[in-house]
C-alpha positions as CSV (number, residue, x, y, z in Angstrom):
1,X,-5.6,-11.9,-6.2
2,X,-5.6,-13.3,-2.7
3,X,-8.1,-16.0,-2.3
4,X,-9.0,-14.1,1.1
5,X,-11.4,-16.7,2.3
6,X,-8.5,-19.4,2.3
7,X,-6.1,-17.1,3.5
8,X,-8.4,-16.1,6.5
9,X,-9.4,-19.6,7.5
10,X,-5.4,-20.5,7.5
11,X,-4.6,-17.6,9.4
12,X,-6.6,-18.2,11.9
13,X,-5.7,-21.3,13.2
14,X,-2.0,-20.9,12.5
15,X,-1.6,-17.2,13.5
16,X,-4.3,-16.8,15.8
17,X,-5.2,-20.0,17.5
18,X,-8.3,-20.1,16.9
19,X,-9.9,-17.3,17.6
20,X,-9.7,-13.6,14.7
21,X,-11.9,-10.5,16.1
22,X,-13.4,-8.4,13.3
23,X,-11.2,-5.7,14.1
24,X,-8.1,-7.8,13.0
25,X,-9.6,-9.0,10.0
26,X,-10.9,-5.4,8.9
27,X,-6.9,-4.3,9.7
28,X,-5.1,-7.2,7.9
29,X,-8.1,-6.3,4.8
30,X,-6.4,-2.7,4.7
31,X,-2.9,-4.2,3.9
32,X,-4.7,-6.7,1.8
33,X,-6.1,-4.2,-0.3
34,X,-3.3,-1.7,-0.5
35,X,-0.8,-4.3,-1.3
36,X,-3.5,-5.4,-4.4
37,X,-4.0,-1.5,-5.3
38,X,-0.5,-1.1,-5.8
39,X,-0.2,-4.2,-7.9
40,X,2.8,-5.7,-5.8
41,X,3.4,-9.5,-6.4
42,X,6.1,-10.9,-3.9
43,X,4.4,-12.1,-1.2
44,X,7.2,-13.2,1.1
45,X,6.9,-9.1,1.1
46,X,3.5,-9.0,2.1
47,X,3.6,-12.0,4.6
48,X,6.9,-9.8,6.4
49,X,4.6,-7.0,6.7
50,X,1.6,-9.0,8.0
51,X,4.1,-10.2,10.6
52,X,5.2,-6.8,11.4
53,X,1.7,-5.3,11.7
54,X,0.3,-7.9,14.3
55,X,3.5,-7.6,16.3
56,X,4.0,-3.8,16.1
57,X,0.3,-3.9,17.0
58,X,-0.1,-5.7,19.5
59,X,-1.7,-8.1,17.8
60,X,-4.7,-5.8,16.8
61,X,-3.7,-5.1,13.7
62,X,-5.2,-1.8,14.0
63,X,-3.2,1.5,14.3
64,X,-2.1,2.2,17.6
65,X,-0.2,4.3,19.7
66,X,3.3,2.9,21.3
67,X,2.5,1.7,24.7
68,X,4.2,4.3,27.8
69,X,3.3,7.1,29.6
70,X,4.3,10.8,29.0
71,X,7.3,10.0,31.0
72,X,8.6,6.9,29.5
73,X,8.8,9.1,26.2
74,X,10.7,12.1,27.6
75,X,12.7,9.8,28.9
76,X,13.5,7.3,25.9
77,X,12.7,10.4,22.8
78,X,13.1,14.0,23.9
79,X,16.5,15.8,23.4
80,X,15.8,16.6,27.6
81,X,15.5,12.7,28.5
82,X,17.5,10.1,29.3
83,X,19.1,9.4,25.6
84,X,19.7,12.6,24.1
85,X,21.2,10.9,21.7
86,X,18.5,9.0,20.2
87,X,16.6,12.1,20.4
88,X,18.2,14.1,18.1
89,X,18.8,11.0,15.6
90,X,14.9,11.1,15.7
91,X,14.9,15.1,14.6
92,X,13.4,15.7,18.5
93,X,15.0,19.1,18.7
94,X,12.2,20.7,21.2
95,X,11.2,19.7,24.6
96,X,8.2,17.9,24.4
97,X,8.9,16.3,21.3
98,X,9.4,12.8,22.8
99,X,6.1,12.7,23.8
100,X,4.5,14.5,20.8
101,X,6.3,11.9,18.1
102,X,5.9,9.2,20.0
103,X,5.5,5.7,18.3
104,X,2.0,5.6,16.0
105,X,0.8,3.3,13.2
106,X,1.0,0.3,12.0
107,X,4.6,0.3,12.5
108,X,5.4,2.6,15.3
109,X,6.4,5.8,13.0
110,X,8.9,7.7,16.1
111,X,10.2,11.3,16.2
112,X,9.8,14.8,14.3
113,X,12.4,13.6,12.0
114,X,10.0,10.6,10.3
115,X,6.8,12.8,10.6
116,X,8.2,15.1,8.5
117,X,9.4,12.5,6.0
118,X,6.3,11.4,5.6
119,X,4.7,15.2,5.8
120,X,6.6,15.8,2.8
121,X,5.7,12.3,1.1
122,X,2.3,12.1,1.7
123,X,0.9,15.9,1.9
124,X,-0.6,15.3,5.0
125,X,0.6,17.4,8.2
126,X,2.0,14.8,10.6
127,X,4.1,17.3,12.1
128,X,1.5,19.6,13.3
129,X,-1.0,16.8,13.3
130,X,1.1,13.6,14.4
131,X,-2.4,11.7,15.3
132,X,-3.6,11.1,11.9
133,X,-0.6,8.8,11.6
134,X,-3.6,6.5,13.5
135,X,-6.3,7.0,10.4
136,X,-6.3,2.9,9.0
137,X,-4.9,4.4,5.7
138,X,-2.6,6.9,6.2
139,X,-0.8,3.7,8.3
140,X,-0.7,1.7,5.7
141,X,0.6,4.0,3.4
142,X,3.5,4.5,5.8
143,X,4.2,0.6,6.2
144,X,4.3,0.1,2.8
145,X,6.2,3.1,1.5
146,X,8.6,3.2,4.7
147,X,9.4,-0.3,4.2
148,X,10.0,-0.4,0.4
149,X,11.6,2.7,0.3
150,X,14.2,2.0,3.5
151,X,13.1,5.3,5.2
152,X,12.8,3.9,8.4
153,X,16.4,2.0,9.2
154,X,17.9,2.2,5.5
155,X,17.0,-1.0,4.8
156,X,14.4,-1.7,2.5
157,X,12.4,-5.3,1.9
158,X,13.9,-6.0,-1.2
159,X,17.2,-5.8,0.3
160,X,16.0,-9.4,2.2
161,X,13.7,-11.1,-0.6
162,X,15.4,-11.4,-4.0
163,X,15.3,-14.0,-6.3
164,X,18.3,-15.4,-4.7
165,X,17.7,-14.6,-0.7
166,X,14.7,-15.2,1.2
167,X,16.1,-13.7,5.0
168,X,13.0,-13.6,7.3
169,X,15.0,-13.1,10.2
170,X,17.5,-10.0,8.7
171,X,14.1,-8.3,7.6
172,X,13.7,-6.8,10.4
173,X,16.4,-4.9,10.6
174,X,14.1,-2.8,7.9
175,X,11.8,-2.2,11.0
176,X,13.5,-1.9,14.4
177,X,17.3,-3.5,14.1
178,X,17.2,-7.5,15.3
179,X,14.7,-6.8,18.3
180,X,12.1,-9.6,18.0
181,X,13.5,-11.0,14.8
182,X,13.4,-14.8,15.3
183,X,9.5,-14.5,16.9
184,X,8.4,-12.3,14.1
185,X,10.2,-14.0,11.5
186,X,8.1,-17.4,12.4
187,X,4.9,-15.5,12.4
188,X,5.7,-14.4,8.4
189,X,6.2,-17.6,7.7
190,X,3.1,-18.8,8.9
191,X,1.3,-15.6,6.7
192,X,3.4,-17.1,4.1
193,X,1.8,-20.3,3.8
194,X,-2.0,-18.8,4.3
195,X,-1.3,-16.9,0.9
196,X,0.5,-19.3,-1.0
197,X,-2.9,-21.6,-0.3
């Protein structure tokens, strides 16, 4: 168990500088307690995906939806936009779908193609209901399963922490390829050392 007090109190000062809202504690307890209900134990694992959550966030740490306008998405996700390639890599086969599976979540879940992975995996209607992808819980389940299971790049955490490997900076290539690695790799570390308090 995470000696949360400790870990909070580190986390501020070193993550935070200073100052951690209510609402970014009550997000960082939802990973907390999923990561304990599923009995994990590596927690360079858990630190990477603290680091992931505050940066996909925006540093809420609350579900969110990618920051754009309807435009921006057609443009950068429907098979009608400017990249139709990365549109039909994301599954975005009908116009409109860039702006309907737009990024959500604690890690940005993009385009038909993952909503219905996680349709499938979870039992919950993401496709027809992409939105609940913002409900605290469902989010988490999708960071954690996503990210242990490789379904959003192919990569998978444990591809970067082994016994032998501790890669902060190739983890995110689990996420979102290198974009950001170096920043968010410093911010895991600094989660790191709260929980091995």
């Amino acid at each position: 168990m995470i000696n949360r007090k400790v870990f909070f109190d580190s986390i501020r000062g070193s993550v935070f500088k200073g100052k951690l809202t209510q609402s970014q504690v009550s997000g960082i307890e939802t990973i907390l307690d999923y990561w304990e209900s599923q009995e994990l134990t590596d927690l360079r694992q858990l630190a990477y995906l603290l680091s992931t959550v505050v940066w996909e966030t925006a540093w809420t740490c609350q579900p969110i939806n990618e920051i754009g306008s309807d435009t921006y998405f057609f443009g950068m996700y429907d098979k009608g936009g400017t990249r139709p390639d990365v549109a039909k890599r994301l599954g975005n086969t009908v116009s409109g779908d860039g702006i309907k599976y737009k990024g959500r979540g604690f890690v940005q879940l993009t385009g038909r193609a993952n909503y219905q992975k996680f349709t499938d995996l979870l039992g919950i209607d993401l496709v027809c209901q992409p939105d609940l992808a913002l409900q605290t819980d469902v989010a988490a389940q999708i960071l954690f399963i996503g990210t242990q299971q490789g379904i959003f790049t192919g990569k998978k955490l444990s591809d970067y922490f082994t016994s032998k490997v501790s890669d902060w900076v190739g983890c995110r290539r689990v996420i979102n390829g290198q974009d950001k690695a170096t920043e968010i790799a410093q911010i895991a570390l600094k989660f790191y050392t709260a929980l091995s308090k």
